[in-house]
LUMFIFI-116897 format. One record per residue (C-alpha): residue number from 1; x, y, z. Coordinates in Angstrom, 3 decimals, m for minus. Each point is the difference from the previous one (the first is absolute). Example, Ala and Ser with C-alpha at 12.3 -4.5 7.8 and 13.67 -1.06 7.14 Angstrom:
% LUMFIFI-116897
1,12.300,m4.500,7.800
2,1.370,3.440,m0.660
//
This chain:
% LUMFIFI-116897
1,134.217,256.813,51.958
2,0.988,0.286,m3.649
3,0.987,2.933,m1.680
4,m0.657,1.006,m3.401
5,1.583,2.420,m2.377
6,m2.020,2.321,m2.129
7,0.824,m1.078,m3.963
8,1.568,2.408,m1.742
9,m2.932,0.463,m2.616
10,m3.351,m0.602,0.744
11,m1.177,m3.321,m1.390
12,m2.932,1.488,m2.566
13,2.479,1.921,m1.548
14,2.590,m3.046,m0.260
15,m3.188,m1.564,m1.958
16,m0.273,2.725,m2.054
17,3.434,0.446,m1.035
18,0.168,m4.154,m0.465
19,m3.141,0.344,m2.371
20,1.122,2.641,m2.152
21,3.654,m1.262,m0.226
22,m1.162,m3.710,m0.739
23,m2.866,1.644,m2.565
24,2.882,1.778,m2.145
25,1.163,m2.081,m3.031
26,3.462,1.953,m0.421
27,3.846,m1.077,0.836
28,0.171,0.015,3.783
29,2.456,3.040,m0.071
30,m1.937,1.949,m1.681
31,m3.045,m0.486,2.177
32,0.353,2.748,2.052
33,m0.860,3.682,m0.059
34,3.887,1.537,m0.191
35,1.211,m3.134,m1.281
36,0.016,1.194,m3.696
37,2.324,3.127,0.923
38,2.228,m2.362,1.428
39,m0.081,m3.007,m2.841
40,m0.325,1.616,m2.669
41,0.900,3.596,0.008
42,3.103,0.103,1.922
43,1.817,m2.707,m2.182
44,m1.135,1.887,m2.999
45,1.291,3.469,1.185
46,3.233,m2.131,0.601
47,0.527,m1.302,m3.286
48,m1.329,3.181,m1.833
49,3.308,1.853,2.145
50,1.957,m2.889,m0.510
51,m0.644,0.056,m4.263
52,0.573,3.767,0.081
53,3.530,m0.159,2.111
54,1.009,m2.718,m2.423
55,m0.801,2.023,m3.100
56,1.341,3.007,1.343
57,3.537,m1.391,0.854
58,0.063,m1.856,m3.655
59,m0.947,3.235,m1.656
60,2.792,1.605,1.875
61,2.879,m2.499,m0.966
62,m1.017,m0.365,m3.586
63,0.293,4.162,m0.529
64,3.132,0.161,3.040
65,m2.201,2.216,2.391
66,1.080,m0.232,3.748
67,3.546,m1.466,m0.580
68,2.285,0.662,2.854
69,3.358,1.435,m0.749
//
């Protein structure tokens, strides 16, 4: 007697996914549906902040805002 577990996925559906992945001529992490949020949006949105802190604080010390006593 030999049990068998049920897959996770059903195996049409495993096809599918294969197909459409293997059919899309992009960078594989972009391939996805969310993966352009997290590729390319996220690190933008971080360096966008990042620019803006930088010229903040060099605005600040060239006209001697913000100095601490």
């Amino acid at each position: 007697m030999m049990l068998t577990e049920t897959p996770f996925r059903a195996r049409e559906k495993l096809l599918e996914k294969q197909r459409l992945f293997q059919s899309i001529h992009r960078h594989t992490y972009l391939k996805g549906p969310m993966d352009k949020v997290t590729s390319v949006a996220i690190p933008l949105a971080l360096a966008a902040s990042s620019l803006y802190m930088i010229g903040t604080g060099i605005y600040n010390m060239s006209n001697g805002i913000g100095k601490k006593e």
